[in-house]
C-alpha positions in Angstrom: 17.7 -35.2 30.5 20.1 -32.3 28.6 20.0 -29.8 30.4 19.8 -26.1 29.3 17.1 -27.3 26.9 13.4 -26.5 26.7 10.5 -27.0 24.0 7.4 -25.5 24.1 4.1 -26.8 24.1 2.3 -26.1 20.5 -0.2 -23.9 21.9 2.0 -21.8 24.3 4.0 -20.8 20.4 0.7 -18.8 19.8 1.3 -16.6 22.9 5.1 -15.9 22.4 5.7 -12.2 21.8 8.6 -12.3 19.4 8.4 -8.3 18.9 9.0 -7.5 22.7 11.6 -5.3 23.7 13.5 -8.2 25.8 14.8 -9.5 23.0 18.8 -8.8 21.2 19.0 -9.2 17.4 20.5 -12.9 17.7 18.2 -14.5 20.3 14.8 -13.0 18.3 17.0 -13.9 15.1 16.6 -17.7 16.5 13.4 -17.4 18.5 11.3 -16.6 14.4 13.4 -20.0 13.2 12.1 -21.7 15.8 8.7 -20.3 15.4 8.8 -21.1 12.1 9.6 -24.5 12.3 7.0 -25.2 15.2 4.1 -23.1 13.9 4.9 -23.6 10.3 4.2 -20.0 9.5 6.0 -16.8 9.3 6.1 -14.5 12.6 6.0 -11.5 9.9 2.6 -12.5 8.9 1.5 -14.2 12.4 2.2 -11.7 15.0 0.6 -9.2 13.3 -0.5 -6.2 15.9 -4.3 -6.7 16.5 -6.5 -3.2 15.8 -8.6 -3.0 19.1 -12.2 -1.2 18.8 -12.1 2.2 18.4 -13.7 4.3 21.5 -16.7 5.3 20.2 -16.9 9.2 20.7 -13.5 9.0 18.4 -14.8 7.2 15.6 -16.1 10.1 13.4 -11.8 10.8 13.9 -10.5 7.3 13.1 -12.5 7.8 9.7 -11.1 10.9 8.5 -7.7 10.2 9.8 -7.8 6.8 7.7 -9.8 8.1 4.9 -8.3 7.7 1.1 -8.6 11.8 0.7 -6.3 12.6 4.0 -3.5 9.5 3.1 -3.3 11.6 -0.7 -2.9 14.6 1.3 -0.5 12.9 3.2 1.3 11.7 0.8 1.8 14.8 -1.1 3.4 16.7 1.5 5.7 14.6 2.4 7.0 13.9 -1.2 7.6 17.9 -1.5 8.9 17.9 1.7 11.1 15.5 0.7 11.9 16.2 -3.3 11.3 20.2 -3.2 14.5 21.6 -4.5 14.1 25.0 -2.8 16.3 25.7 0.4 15.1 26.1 3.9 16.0 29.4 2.9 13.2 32.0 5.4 10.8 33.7 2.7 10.3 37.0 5.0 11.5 40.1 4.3 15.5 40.9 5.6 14.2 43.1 8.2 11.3 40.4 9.9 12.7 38.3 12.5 
């Protein structure tokens, strides 16, 4: 028996949570190559987080908040948050505080 070595079952690979905070940069580094090669898929594209079903008193919310209209709105300002070439500058008079 070598000791210091494990192997997982197959379908205990399915329930290891590569993304958990436990894990330093090397040891998650080699834990998604050895998913890989067991599960013969990407952890990227596996371990996905789930979307859980949306309490229903907050759904009319979750469908403006994820509507196309509010994401353009969005997106608009922060791009001339970003890219507006005037300074932070205060537009109030001198004498307003």
């Amino acid at each position: 028996m070598n000791q210091g070595t494990y192997k997982l079952r197959t379908p205990y690979w399915k329930e290891l949570d590569l993304y958990h905070p436990r894990w330093n940069s090397k040891e998650l580094q080699v834990a998604e190559e050895r998913y890989m090669q067991f599960c013969n898929a990407s952890a990227l594209t596996s371990q996905l987080p789930k979307w859980t079903k949306i309490y229903p008193p907050l759904g009319g919310i979750a469908k403006i908040a994820t509507c196309k209209t509010v994401l353009q709105i969005v997106h608009a300002v922060v791009f001339y948050a970003v890219f507006s070439d005037k300074s932070n500058a205060s537009c109030a008079p001198d004498d307003v505080c």
